[in-house]
C-alpha atoms as a printed R data frame, in Angstrom:
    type eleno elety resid chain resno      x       y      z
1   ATOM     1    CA   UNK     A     1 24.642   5.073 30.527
2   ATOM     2    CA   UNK     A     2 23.093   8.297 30.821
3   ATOM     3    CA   UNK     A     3 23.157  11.931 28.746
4   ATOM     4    CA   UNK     A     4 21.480  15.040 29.701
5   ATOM     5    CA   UNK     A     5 21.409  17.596 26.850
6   ATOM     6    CA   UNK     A     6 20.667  21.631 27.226
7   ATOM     7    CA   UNK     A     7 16.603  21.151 27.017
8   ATOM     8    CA   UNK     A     8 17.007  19.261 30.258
9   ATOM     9    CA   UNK     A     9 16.095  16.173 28.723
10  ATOM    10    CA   UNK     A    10 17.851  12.649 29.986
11  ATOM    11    CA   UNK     A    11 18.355   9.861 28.255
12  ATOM    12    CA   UNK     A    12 19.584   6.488 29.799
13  ATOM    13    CA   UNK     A    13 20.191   3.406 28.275
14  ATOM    14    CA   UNK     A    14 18.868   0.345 30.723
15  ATOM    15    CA   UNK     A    15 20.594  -2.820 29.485
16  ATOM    16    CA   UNK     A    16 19.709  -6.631 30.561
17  ATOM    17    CA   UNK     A    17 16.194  -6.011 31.350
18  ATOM    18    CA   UNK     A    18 14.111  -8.765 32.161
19  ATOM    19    CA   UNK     A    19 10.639  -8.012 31.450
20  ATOM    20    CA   UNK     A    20  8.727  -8.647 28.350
21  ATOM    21    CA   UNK     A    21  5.938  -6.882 26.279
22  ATOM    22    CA   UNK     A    22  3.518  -9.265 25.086
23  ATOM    23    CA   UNK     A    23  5.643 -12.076 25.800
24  ATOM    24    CA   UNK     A    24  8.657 -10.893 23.746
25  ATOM    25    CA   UNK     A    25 12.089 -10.563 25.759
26  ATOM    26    CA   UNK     A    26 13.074  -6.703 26.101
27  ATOM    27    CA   UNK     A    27 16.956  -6.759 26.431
28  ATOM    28    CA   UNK     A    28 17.638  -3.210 26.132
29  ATOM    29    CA   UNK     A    29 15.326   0.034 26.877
30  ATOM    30    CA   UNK     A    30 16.437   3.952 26.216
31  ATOM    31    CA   UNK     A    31 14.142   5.977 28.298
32  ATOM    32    CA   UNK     A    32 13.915   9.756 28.019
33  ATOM    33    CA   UNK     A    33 12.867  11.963 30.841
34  ATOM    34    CA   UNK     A    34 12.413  15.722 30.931
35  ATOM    35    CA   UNK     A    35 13.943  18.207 33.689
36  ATOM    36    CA   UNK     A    36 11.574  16.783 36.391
37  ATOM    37    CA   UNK     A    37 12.354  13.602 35.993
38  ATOM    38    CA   UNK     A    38  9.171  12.903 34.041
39  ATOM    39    CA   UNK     A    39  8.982   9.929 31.175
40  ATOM    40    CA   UNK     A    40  8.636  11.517 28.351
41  ATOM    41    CA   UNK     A    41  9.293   7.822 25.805
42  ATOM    42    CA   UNK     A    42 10.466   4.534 26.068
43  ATOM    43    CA   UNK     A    43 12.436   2.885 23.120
44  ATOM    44    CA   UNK     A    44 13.162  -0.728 22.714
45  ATOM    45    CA   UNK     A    45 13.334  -2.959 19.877
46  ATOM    46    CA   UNK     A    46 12.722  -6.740 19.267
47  ATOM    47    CA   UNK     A    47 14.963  -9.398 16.818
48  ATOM    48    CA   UNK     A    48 11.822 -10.296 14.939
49  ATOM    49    CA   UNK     A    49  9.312  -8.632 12.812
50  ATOM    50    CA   UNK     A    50  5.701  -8.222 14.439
51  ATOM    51    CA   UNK     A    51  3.718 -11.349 12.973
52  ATOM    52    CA   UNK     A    52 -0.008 -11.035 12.605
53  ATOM    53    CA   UNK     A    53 -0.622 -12.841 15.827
54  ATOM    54    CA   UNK     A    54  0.883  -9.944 18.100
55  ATOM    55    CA   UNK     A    55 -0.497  -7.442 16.060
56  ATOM    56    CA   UNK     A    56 -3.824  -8.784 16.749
57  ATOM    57    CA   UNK     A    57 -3.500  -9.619 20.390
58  ATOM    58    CA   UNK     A    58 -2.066  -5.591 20.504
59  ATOM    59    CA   UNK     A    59 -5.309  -4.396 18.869
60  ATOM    60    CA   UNK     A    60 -7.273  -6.653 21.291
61  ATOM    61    CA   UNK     A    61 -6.202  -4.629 24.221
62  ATOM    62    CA   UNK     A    62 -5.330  -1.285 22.558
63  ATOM    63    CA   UNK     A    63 -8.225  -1.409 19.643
64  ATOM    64    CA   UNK     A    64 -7.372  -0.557 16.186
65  ATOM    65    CA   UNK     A    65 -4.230   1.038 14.886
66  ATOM    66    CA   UNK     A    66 -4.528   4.800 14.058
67  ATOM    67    CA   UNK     A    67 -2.803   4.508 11.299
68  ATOM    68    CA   UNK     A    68 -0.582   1.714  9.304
69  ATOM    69    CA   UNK     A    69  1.655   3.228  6.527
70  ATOM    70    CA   UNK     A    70  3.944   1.352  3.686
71  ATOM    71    CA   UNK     A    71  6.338   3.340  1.149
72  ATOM    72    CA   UNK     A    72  4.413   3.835 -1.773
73  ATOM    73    CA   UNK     A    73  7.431   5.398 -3.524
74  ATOM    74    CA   UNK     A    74 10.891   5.839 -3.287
75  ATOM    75    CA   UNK     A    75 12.318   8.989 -4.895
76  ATOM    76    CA   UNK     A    76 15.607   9.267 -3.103
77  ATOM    77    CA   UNK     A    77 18.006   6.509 -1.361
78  ATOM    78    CA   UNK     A    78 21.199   7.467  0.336
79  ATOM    79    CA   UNK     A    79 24.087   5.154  2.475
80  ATOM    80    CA   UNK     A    80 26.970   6.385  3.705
81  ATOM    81    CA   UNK     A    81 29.246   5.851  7.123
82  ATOM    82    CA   UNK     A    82 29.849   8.179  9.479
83  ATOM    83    CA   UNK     A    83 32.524   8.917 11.085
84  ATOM    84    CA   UNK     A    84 31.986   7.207 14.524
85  ATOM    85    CA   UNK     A    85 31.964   4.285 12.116
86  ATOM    86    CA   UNK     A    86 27.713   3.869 12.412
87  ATOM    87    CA   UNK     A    87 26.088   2.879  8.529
88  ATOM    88    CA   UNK     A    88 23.055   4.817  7.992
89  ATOM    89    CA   UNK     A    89 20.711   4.487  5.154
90  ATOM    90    CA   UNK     A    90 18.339   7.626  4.519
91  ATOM    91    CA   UNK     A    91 15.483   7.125  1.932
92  ATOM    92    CA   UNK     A    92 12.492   9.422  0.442
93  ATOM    93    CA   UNK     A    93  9.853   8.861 -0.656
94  ATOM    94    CA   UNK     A    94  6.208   9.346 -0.151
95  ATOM    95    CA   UNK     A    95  3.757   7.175  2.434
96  ATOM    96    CA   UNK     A    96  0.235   5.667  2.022
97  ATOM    97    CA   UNK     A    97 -2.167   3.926  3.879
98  ATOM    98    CA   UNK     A    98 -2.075   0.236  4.162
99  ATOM    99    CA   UNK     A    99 -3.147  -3.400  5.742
100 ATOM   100    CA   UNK     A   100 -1.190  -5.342  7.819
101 ATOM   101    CA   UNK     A   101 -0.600  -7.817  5.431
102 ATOM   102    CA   UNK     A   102  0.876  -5.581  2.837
103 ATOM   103    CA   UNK     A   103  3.673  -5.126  5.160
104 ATOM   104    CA   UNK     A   104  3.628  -1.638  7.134
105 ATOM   105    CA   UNK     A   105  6.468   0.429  8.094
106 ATOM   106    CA   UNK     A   106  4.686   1.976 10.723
107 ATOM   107    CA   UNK     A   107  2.456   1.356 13.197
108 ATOM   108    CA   UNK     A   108  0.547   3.671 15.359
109 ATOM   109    CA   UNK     A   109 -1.891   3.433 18.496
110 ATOM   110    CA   UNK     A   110 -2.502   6.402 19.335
111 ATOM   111    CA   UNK     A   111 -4.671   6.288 23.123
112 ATOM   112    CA   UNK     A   112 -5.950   9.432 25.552
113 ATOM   113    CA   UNK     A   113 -2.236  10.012 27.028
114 ATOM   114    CA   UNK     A   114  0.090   7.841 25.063
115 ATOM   115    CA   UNK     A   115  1.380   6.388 21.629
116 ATOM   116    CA   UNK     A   116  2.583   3.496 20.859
117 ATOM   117    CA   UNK     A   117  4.760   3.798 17.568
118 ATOM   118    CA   UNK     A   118  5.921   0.481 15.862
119 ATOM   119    CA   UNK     A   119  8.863   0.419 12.949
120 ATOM   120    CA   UNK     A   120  8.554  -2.696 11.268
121 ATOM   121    CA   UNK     A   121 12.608  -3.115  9.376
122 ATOM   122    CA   UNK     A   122 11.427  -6.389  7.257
123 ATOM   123    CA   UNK     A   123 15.270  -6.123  5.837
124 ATOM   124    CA   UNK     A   124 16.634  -6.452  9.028
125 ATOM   125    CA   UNK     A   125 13.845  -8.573 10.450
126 ATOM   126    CA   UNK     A   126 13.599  -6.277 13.946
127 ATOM   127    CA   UNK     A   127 10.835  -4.079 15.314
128 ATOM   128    CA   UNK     A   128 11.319  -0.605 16.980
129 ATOM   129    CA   UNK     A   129  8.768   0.048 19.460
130 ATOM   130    CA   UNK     A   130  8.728   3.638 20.692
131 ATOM   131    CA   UNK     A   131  6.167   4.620 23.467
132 ATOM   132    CA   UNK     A   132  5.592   8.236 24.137
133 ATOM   133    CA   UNK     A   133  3.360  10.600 26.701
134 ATOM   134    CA   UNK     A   134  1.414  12.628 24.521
135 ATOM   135    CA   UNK     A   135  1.795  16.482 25.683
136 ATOM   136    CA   UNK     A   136 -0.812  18.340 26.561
């Protein structure tokens, strides 16, 4: 599957992949490209939440985490389905620094060229991992 949309930008949807990233199965990647062709991010998520063994064999290669943020408060929660039939659940709230073990939403390594972005959904027990060029 692939979309292009007016910026230029592509996105396409690589099923079965079979490579890993730090020894965890990728089964699915969305990579978006701009009008040359460029990578611009690379999406993928796992069916497990990051345990405190990958996140320290990550900050072995990569160094510490930028930054490592947990909901500190919740003022507004929302569900609903749309109409293509997709749940969604939007909540806000306010951020704050935190540990690993105090269970982080996010997780950022932010390098020279690139981020890495981690979303850790304890509910759902599945990590996002977005990877992104940083502009210049």
């Amino acid at each position: 599957f692939n979309s292009e949309k007016d910026s230029g930008d592509k996105t396409f949807v690589i099923p079965d992949c079979s490579i890993s990233f730090f020894s965890n199965k990728i089964e699915l990647m969305i990579v978006i490209t701009d009008k040359e062709n460029i990578i611009k991010s690379i999406s993928t998520d796992f069916n497990m939440i990051m345990d405190k063994a990958l996140f320290d064999e990550i900050s072995k290669k990569y160094g510490a985490p930028k930054n490592m943020n947990k909901i500190k408060e919740i003022s507004s929660e929302q569900s609903g389905i749309l109409e293509s039939d997709t749940t969604f659940k939007s909540i806000g709230g306010t951020m704050e620094e935190c540990e690993f073990d105090e269970k982080p939403l996010f997780i950022k390594w932010s390098k020279a060229n690139f981020q890495m972005i981690f979303t850790l959904n304890h509910e759902a027990n599945k990590t996002e991992l977005t990877i992104r060029k940083l502009t210049e």
